[in-house]
C-alpha positions as CSV (number, residue, x, y, z in Angstrom):
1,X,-64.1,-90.1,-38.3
2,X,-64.8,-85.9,-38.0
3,X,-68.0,-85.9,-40.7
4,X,-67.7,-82.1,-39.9
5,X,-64.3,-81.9,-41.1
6,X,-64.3,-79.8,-44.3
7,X,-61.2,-81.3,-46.3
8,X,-59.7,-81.4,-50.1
9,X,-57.8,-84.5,-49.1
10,X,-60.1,-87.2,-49.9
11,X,-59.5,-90.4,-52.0
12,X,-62.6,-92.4,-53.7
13,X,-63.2,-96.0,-55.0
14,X,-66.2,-97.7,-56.5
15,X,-67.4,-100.6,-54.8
16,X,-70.0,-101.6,-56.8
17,X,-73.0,-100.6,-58.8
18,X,-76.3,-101.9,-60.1
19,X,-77.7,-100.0,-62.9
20,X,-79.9,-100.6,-66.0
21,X,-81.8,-98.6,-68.6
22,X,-83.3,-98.4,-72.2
23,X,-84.4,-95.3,-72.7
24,X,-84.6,-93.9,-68.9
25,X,-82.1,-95.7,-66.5
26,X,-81.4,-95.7,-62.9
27,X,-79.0,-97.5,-60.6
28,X,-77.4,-97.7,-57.7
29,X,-73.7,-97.1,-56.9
30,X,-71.5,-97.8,-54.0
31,X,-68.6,-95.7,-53.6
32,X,-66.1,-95.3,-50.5
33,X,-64.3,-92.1,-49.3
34,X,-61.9,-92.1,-47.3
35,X,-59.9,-88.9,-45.9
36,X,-56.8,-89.1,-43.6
37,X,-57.1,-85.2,-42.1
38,X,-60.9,-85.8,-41.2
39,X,-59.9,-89.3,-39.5
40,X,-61.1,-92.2,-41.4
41,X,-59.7,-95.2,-40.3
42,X,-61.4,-96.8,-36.7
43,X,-60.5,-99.4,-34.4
44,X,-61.9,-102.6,-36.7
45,X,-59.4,-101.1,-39.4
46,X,-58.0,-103.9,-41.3
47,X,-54.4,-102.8,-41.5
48,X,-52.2,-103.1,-44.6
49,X,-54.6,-105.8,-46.5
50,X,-57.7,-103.4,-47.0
51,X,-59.4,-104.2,-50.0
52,X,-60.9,-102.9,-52.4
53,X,-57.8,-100.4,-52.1
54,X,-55.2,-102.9,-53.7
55,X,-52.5,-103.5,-55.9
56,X,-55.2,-104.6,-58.6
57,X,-57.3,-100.7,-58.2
58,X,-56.3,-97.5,-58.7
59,X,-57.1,-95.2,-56.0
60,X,-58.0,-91.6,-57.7
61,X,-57.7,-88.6,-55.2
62,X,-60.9,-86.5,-55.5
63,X,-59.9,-83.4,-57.7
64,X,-62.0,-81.3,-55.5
65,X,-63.6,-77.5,-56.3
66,X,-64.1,-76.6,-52.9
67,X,-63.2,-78.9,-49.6
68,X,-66.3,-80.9,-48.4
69,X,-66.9,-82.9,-45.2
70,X,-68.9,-86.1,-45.3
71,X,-71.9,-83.8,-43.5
72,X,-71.8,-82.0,-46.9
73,X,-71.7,-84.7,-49.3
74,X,-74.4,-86.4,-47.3
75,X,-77.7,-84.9,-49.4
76,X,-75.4,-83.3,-51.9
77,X,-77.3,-83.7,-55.7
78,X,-74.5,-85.6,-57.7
79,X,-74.3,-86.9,-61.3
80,X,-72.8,-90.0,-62.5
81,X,-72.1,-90.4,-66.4
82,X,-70.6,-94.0,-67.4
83,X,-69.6,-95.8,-70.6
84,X,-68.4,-99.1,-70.1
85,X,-68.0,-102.8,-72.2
86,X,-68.1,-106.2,-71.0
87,X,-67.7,-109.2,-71.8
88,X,-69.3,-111.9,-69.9
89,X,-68.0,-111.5,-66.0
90,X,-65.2,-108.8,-66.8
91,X,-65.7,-105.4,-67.9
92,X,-64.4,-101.6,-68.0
93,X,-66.0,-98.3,-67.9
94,X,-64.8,-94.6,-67.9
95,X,-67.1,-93.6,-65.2
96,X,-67.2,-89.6,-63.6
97,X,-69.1,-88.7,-60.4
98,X,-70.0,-85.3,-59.5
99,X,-71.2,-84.0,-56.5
100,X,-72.6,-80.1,-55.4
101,X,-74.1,-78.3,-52.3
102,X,-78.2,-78.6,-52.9
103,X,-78.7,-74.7,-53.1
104,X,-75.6,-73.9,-55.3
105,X,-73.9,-73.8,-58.8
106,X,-71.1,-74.3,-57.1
107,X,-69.0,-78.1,-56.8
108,X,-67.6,-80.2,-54.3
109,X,-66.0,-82.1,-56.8
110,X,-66.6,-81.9,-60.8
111,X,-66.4,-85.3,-63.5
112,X,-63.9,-87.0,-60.9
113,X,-62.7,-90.2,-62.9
114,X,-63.8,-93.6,-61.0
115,X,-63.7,-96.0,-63.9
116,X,-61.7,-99.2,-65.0
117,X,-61.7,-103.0,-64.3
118,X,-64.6,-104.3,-63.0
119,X,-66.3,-107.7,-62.2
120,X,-70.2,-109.0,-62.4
121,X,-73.2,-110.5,-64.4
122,X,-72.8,-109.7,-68.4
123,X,-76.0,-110.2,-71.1
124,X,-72.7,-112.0,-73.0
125,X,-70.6,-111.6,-75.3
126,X,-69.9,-107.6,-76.5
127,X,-72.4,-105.8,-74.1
128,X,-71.6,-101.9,-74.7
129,X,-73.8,-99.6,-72.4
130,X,-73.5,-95.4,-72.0
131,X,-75.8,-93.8,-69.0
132,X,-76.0,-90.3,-67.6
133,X,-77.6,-90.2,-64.3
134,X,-78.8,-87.5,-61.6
135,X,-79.8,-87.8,-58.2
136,X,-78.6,-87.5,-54.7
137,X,-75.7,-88.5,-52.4
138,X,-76.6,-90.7,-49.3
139,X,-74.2,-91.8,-46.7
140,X,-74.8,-96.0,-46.0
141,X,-72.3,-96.7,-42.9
142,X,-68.5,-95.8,-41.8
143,X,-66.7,-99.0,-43.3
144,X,-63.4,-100.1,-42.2
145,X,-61.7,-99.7,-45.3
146,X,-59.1,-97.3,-45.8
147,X,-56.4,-97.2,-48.9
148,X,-52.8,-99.3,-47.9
């Protein structure tokens, strides 16, 4: 993959996230981007059966402000605000990730919609939760994901 490669045609899914809070909260989130101009897919790629990216979740294309490389999003600030409800091991949430340059008003992508049906631990039976969170972009590892 070109991490160079300033592009507007990138497609995002949430992997996973850890997060809790009362009156402060933190968390951690684990998102995958994937962009077929910069060259995302590599020679472990997993074909046609590449999960997450399935029949079951919806891939949302980043509505982008300005095109952004994976250089750029690497250190960006970003903001998450979630609301999500759960009960037991199945939940949703109406999640929006942002993400901007660290010396500019400006976006590379604003509220982008990474939300719906999700899986995990659950306090029980009717567990509503709401968090707005700010802090920074960090890249983990190229996966071989990519969507089918």
């Amino acid at each position: 993959m070109d991490w160079s490669k300033k592009t507007s045609d990138w497609q995002v899914c949430c992997l996973g996230q850890i997060a809790a809070g009362q009156v402060a909260a933190g968390g951690w989130y684990l998102f995958c981007f994937y962009s077929k101009t910069a060259g995302g897919v590599n020679p472990e790629d997993y074909g046609a059966v590449s999960a997450p990216w399935t029949t079951l979740s919806s891939v949302p294309w980043v509505c982008g402000v300005n095109d952004f490389s994976g250089n750029d999003l690497a250190g960006a600030t970003g903001r998450i605000s979630s609301l999500g409800a759960g009960i037991y091991v199945v939940g949703y949430s109406i999640t929006y990730i942002s993400a901007s340059p660290l010396s500019a008003t400006d976006y590379y992508f604003y509220s982008q919609n990474v939300g719906g049906l999700g899986y995990g631990a659950s306090g029980g039976i009717g567990g509503v939760n709401g968090q707005v969170i700010i802090g920074g972009w960090s890249f983990l590892k190229e996966a071989s994901l990519r969507p089918s």
